[in-house]
C-alpha positions as CSV (number, residue, x, y, z in Angstrom):
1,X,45.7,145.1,87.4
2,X,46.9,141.6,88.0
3,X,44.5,139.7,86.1
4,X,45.0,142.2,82.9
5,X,48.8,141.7,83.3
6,X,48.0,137.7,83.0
7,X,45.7,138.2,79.9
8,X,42.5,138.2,81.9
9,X,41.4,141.7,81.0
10,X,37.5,140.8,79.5
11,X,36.0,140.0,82.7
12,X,34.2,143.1,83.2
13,X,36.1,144.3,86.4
14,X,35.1,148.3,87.3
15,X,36.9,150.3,89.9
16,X,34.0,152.9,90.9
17,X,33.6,153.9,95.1
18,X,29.9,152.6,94.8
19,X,29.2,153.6,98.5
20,X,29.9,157.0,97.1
21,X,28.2,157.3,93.6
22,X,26.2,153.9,93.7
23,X,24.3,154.8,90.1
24,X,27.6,155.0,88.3
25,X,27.9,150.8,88.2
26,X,27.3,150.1,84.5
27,X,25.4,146.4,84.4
28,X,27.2,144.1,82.5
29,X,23.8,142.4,81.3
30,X,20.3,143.5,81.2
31,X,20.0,141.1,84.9
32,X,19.7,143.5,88.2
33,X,23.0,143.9,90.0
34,X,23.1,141.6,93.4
35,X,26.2,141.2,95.3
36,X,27.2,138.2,97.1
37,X,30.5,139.6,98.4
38,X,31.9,142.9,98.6
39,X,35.9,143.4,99.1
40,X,37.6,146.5,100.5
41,X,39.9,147.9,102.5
42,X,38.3,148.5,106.0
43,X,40.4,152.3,106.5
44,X,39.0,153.5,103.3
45,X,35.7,151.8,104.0
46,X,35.5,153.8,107.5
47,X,36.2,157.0,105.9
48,X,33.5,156.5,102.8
49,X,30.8,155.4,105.3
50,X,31.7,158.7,107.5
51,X,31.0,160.9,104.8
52,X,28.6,158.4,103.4
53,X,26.2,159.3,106.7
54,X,26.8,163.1,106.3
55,X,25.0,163.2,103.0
56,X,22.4,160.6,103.2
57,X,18.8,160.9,102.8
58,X,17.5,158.8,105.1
């Protein structure tokens, strides 16, 4: 929200919970998504990764 407030809103940003629905991350460019970095709040993190285990095929 901060960086559309300060007229920064073409960047591309996406709010999605991509442990949780990991296909629903649009590409920007026809290049393969890689992630250097990946911010979050730990508490939310902890409770994504808990249900995250009960529905994963392994």
């Amino acid at each position: 929200m901060n960086m559309i407030l300060h007229g920064d809103g073409h960047s591309g940003i996406q709010q999605i919970n991509s442990l949780e629905k990991p296909n629903d991350v649009k590409p920007l460019t026809d290049q393969q998504l890689k992630f250097d970095v990946i911010v979050t709040n730990c508490h939310f993190l902890k409770l994504s990764l808990k249900k995250l285990a009960k529905t994963a095929k392994l």
